[in-house]
Biopython code that builds the backbone (N, CA, C, O; Angstrom):
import numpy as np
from Bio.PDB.StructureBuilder import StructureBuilder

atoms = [
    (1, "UNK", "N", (-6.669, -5.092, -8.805)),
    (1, "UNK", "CA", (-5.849, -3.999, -8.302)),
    (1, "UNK", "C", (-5.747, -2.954, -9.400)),
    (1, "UNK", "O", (-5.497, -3.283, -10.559)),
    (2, "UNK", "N", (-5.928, -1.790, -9.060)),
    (2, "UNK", "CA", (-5.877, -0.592, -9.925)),
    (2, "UNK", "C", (-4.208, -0.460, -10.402)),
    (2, "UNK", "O", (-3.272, -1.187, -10.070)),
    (3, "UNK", "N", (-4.206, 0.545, -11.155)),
    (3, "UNK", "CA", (-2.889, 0.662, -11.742)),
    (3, "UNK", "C", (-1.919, 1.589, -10.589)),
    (3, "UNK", "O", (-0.771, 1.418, -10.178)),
    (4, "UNK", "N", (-3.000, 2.674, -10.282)),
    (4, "UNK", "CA", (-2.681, 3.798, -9.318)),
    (4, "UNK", "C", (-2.141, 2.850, -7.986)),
    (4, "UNK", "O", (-1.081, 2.974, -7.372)),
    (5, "UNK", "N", (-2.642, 2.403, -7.884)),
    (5, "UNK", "CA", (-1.842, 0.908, -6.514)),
    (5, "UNK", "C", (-0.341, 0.480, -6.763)),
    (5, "UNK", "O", (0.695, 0.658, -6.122)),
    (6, "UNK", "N", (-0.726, -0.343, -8.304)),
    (6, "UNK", "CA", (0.780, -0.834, -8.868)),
    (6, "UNK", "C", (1.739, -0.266, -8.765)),
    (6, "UNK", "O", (2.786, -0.646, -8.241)),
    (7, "UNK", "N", (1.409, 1.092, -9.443)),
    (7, "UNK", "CA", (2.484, 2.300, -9.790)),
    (7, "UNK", "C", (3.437, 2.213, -8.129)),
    (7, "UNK", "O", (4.654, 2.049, -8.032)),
    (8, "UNK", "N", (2.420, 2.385, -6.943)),
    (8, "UNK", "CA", (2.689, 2.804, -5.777)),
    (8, "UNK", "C", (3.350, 1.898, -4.948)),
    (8, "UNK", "O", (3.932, 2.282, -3.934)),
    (9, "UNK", "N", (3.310, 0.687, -5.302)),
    (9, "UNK", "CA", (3.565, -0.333, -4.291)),
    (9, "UNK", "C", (4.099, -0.680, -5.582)),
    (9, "UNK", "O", (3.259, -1.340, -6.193)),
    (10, "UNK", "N", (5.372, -0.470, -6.383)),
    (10, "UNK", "CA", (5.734, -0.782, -7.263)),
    (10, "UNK", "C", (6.977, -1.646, -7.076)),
    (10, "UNK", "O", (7.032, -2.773, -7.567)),
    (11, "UNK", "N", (7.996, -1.108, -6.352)),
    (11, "UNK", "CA", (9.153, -1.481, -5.891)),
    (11, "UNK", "C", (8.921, -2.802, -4.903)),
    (11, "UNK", "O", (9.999, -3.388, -4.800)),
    (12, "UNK", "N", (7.875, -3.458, -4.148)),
    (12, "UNK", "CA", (7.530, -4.756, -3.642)),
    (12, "UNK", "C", (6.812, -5.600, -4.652)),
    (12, "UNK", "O", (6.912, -6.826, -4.621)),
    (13, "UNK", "N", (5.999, -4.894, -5.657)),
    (13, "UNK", "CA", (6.094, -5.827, -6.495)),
    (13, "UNK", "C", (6.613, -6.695, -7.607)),
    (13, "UNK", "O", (6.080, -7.679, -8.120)),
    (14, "UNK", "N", (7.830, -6.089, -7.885)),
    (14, "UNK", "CA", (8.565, -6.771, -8.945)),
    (14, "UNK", "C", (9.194, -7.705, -8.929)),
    (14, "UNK", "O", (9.560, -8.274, -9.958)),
    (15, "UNK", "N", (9.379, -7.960, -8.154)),
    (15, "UNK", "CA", (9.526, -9.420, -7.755)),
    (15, "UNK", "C", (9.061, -10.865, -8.501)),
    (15, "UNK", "O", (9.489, -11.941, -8.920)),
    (16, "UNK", "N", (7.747, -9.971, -8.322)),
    (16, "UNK", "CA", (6.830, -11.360, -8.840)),
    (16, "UNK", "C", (6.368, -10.771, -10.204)),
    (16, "UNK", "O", (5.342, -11.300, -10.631)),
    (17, "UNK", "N", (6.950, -9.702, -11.052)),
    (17, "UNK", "CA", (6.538, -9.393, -11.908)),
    (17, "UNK", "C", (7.894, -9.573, -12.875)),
    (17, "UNK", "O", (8.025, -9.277, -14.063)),
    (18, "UNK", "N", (8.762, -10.105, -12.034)),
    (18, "UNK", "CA", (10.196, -10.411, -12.630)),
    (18, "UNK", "C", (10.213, -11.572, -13.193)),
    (18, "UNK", "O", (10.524, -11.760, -14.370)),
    (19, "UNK", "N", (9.748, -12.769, -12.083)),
    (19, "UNK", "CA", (8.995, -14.137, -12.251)),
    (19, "UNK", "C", (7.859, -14.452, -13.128)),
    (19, "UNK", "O", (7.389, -15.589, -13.087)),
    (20, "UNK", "N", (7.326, -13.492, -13.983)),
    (20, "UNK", "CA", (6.408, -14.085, -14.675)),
    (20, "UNK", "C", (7.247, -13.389, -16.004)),
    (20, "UNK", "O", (7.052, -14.034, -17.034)),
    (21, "UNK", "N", (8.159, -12.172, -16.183)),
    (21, "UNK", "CA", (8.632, -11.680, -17.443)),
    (21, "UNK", "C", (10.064, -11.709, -16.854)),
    (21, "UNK", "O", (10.412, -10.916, -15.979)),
    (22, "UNK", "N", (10.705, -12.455, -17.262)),
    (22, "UNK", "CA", (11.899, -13.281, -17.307)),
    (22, "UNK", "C", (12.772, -12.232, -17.919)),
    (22, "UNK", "O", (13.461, -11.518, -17.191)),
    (23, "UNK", "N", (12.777, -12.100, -19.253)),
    (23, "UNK", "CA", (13.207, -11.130, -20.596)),
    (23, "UNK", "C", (13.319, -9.922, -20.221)),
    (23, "UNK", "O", (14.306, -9.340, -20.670)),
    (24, "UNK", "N", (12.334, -9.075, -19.242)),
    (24, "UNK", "CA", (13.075, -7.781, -19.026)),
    (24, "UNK", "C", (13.949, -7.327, -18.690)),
    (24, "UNK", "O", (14.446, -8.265, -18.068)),
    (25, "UNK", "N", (14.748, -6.377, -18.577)),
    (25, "UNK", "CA", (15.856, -6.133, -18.509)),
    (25, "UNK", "C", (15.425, -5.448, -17.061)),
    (25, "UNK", "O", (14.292, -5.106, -16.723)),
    (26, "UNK", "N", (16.594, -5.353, -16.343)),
    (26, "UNK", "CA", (16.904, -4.104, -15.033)),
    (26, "UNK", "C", (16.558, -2.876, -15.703)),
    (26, "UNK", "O", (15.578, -2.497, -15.061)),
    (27, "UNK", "N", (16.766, -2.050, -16.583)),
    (27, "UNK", "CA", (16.895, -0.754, -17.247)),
    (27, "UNK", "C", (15.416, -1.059, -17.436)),
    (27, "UNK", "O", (14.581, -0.325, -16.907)),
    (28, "UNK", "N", (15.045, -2.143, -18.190)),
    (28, "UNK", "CA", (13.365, -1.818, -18.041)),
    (28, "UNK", "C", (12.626, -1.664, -16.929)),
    (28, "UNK", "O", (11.761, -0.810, -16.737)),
    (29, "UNK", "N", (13.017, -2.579, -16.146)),
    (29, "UNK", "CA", (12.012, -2.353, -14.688)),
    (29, "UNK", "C", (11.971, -0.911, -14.338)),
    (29, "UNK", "O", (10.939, -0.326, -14.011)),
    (30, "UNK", "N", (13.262, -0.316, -14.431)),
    (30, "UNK", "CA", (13.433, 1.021, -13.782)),
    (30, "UNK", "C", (12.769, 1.741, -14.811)),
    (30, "UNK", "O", (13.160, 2.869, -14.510)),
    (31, "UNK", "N", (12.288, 1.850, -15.476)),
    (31, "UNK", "CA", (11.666, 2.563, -17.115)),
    (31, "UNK", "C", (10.046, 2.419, -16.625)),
    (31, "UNK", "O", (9.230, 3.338, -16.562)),
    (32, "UNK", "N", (9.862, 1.216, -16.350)),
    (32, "UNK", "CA", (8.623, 0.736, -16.239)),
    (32, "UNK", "C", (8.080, 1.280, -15.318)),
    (32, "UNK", "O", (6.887, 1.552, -15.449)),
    (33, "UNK", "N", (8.835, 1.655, -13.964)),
    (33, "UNK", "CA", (8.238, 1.576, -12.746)),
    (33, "UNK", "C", (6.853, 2.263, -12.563)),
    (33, "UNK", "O", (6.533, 3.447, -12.455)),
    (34, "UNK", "N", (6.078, 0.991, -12.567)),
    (34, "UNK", "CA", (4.793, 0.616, -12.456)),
    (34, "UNK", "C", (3.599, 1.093, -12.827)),
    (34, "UNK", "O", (2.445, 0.959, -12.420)),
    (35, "UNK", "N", (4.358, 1.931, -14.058)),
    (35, "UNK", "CA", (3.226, 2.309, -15.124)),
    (35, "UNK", "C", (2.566, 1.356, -16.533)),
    (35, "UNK", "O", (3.318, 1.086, -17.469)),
    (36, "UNK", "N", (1.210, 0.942, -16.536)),
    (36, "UNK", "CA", (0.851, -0.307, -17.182)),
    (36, "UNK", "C", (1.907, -0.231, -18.340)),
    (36, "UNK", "O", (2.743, -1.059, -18.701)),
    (37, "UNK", "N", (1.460, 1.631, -19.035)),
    (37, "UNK", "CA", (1.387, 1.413, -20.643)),
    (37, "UNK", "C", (3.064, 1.274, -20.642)),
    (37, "UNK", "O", (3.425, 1.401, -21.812)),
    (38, "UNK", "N", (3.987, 1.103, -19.940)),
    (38, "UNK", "CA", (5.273, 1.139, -20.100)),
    (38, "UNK", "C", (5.500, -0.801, -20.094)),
    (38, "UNK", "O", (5.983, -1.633, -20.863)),
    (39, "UNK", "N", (5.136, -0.805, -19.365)),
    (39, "UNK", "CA", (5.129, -2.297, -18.849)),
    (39, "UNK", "C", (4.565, -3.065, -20.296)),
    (39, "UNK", "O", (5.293, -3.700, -21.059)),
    (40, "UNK", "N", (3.121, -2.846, -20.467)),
    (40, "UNK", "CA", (2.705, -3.456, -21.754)),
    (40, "UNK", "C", (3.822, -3.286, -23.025)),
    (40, "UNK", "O", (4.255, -4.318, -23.538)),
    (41, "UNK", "N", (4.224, -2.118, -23.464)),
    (41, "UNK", "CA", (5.159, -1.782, -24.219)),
    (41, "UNK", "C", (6.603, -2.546, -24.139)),
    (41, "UNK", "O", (7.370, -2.495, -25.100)),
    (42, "UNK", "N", (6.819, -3.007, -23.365)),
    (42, "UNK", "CA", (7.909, -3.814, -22.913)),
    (42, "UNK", "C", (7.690, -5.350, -22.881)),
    (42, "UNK", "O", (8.655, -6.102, -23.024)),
    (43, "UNK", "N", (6.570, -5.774, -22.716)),
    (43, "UNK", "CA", (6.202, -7.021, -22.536)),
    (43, "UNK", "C", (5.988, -7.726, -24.167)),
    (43, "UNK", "O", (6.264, -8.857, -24.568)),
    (44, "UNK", "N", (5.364, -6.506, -24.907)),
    (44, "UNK", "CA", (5.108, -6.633, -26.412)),
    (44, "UNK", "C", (6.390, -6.805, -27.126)),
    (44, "UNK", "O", (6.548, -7.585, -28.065)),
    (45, "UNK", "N", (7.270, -6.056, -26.642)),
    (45, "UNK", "CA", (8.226, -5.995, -27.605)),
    (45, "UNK", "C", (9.188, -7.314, -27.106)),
    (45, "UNK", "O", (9.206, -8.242, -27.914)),
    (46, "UNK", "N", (10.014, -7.499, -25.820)),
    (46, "UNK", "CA", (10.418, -8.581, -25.620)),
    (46, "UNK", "C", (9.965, -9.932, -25.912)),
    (46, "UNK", "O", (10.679, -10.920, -26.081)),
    (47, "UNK", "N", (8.388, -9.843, -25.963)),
    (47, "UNK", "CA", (8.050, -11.340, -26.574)),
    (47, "UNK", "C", (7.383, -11.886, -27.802)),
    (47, "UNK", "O", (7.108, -12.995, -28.260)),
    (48, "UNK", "N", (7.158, -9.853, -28.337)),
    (48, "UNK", "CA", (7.061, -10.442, -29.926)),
    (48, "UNK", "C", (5.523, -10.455, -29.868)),
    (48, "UNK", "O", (5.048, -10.832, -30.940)),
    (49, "UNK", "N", (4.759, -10.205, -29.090)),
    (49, "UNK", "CA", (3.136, -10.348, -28.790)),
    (49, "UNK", "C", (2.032, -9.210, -29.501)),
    (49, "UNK", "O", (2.334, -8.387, -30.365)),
    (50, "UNK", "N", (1.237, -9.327, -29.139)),
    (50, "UNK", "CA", (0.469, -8.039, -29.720)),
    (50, "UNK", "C", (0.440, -7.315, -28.455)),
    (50, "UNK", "O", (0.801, -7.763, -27.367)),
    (51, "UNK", "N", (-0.256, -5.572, -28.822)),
    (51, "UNK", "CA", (-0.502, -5.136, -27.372)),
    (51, "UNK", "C", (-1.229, -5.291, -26.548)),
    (51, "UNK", "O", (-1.043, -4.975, -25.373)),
    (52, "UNK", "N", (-2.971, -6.221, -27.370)),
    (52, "UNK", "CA", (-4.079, -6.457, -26.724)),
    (52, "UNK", "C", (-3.082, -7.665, -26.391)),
    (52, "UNK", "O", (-2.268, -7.172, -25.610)),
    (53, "UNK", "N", (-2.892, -8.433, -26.513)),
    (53, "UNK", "CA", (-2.036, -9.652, -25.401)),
    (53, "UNK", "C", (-1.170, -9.135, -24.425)),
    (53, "UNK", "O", (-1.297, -9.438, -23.239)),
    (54, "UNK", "N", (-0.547, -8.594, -24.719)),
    (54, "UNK", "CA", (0.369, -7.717, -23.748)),
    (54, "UNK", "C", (-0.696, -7.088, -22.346)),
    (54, "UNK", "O", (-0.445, -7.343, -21.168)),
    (55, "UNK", "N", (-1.665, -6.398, -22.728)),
    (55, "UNK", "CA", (-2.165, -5.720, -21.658)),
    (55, "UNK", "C", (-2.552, -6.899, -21.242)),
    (55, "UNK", "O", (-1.753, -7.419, -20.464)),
    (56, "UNK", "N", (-3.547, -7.544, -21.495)),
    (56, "UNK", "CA", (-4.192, -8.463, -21.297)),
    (56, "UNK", "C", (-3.105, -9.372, -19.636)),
    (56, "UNK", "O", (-3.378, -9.629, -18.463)),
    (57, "UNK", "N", (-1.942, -9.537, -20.501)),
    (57, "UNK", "CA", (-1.374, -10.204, -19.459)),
    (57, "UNK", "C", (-0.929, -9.582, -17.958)),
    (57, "UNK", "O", (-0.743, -10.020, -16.822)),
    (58, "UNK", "N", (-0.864, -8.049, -18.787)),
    (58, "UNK", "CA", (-0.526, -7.197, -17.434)),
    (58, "UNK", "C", (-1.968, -7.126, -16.444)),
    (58, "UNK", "O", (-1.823, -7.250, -15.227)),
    (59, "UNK", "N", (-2.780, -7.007, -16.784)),
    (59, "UNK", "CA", (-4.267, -7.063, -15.976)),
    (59, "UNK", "C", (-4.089, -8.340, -15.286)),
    (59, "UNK", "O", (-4.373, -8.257, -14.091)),
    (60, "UNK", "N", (-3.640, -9.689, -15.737)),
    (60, "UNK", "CA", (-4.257, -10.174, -14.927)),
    (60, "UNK", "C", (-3.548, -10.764, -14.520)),
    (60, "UNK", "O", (-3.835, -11.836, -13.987)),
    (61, "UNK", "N", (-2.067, -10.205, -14.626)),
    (61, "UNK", "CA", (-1.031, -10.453, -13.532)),
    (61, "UNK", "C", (-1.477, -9.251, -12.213)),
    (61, "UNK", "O", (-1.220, -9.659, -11.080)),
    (62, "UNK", "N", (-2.073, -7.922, -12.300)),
    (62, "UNK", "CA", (-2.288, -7.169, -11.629)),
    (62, "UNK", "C", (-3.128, -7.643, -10.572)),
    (62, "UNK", "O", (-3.199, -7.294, -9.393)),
    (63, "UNK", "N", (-3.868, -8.670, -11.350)),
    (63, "UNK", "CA", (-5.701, -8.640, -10.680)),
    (63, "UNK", "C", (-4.890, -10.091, -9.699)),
    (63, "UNK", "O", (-5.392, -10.363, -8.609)),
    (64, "UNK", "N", (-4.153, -10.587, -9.999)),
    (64, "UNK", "CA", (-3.643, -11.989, -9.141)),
    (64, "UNK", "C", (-2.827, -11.029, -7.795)),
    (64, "UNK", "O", (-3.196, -11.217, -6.636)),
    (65, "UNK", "N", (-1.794, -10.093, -8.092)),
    (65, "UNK", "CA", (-1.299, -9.459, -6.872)),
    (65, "UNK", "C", (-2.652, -9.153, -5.815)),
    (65, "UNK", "O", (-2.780, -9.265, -4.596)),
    (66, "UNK", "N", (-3.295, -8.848, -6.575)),
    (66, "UNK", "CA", (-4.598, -7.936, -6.038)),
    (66, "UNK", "C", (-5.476, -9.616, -5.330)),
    (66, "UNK", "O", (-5.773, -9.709, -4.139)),
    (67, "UNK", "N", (-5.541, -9.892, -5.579)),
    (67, "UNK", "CA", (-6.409, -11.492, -5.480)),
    (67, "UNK", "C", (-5.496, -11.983, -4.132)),
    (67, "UNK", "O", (-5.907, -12.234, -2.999)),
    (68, "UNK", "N", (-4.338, -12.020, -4.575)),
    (68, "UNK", "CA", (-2.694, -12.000, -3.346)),
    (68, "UNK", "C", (-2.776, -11.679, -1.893)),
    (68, "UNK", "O", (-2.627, -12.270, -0.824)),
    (69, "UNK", "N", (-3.121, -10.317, -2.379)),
    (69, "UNK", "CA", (-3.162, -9.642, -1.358)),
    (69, "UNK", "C", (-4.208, -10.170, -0.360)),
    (69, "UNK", "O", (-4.128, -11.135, 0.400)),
    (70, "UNK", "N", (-4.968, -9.506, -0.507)),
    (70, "UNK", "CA", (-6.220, -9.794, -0.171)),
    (70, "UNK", "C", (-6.512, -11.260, 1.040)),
    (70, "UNK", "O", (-6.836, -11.427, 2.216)),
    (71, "UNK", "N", (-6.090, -12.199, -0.354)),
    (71, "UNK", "CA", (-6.038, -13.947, 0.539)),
    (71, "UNK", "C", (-5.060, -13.400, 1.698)),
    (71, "UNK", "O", (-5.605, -13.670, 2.768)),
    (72, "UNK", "N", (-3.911, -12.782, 1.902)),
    (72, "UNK", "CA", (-2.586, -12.688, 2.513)),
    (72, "UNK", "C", (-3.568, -11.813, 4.004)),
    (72, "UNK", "O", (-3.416, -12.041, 5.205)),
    (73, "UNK", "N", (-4.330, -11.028, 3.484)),
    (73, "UNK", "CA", (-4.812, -10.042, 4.352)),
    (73, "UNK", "C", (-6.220, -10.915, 5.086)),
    (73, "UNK", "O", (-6.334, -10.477, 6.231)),
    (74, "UNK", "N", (-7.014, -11.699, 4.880)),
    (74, "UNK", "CA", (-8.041, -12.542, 5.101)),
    (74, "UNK", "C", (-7.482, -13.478, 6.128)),
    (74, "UNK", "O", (-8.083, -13.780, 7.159)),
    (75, "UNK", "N", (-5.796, -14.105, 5.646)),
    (75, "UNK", "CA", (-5.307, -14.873, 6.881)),
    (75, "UNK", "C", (-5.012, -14.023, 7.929)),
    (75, "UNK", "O", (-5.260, -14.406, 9.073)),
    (76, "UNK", "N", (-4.448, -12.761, 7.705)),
    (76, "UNK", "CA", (-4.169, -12.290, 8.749)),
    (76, "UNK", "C", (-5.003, -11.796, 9.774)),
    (76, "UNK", "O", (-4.681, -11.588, 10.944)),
    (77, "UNK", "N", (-6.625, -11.543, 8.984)),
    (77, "UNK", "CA", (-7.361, -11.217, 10.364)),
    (77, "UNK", "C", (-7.846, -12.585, 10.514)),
    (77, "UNK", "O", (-8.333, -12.759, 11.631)),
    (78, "UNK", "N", (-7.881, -13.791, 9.633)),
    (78, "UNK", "CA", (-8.205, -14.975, 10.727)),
    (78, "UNK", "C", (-7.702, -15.349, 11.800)),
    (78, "UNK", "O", (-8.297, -15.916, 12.717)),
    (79, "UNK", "N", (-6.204, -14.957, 11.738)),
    (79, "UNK", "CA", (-4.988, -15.391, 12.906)),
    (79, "UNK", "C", (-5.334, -14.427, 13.716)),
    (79, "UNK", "O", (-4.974, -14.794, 14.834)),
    (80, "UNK", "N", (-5.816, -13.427, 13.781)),
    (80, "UNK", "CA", (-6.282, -12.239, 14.947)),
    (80, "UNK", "C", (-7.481, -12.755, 15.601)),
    (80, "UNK", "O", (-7.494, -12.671, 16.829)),
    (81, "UNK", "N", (-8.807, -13.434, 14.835)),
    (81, "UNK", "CA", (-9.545, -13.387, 15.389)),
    (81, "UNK", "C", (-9.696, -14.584, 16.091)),
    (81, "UNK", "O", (-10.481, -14.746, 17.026)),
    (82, "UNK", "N", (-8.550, -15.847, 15.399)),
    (82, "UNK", "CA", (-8.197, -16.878, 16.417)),
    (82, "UNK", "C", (-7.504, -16.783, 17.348)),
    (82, "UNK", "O", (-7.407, -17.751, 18.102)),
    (83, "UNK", "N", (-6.852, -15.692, 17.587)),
    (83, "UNK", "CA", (-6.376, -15.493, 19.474)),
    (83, "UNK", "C", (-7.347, -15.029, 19.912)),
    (83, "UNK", "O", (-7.666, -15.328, 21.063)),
    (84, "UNK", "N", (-7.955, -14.353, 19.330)),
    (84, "UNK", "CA", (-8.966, -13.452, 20.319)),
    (84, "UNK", "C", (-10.053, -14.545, 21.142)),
    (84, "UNK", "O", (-10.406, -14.491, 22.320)),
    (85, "UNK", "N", (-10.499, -15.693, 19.929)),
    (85, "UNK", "CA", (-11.401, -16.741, 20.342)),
    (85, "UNK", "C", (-10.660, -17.781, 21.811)),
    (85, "UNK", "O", (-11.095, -18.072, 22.925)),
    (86, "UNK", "N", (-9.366, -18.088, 21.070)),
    (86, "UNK", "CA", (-8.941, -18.571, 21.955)),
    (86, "UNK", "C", (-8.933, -17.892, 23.579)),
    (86, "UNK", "O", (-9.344, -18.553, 24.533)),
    (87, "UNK", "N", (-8.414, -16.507, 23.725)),
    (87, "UNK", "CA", (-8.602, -16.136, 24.958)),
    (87, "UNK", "C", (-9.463, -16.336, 26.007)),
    (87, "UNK", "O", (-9.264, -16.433, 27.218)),
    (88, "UNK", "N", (-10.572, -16.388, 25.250)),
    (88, "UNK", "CA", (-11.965, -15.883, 25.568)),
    (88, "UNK", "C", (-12.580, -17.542, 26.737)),
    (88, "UNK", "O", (-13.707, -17.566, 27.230)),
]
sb = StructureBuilder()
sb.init_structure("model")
sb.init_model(0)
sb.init_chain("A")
sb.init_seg("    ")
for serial, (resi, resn, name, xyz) in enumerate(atoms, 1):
    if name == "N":
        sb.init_residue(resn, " ", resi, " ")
    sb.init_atom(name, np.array(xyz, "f"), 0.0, 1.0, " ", f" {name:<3s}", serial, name[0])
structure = sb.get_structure()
């Protein structure tokens, strides 16, 4: 998933971006909203990390929403195309 996505669909994802960074604060999320280099910057400093670790983790927490999705969207046209079979 691109960043330009994140940024956008930002407010449904934090959720699960809350669940993997525990340590941020509310004031950060709202700081962050769903720009990497804010996010990385925040992730570095709350856990003491470098920034190549930091991004690192933000990518491929990104690329799992993105991976997420996707599976989420694959069931949903299976369940479409299993009524359709069924009708038939």
């Amino acid at each position: 998933m691109n960043w330009d996505r994140v940024e956008g669909n930002w407010k449904q994802m934090t959720g699960k971006a809350r669940e993997k960074w525990g340590k941020l604060t509310d004031s950060d999320w709202e700081q962050i909203a769903g720009k990497k280099d804010q996010l990385v910057g925040r992730i570095q400093e709350r856990y003491g990390i470098s920034k190549d670790e930091a991004s690192k983790q933000a990518d491929e927490w990104a690329r799992a929403q993105s991976d997420m999705g996707a599976s989420e969207h694959g069931q949903q046209f299976d369940k479409k195309h299993e009524h359709e079979t069924v009708k038939r």
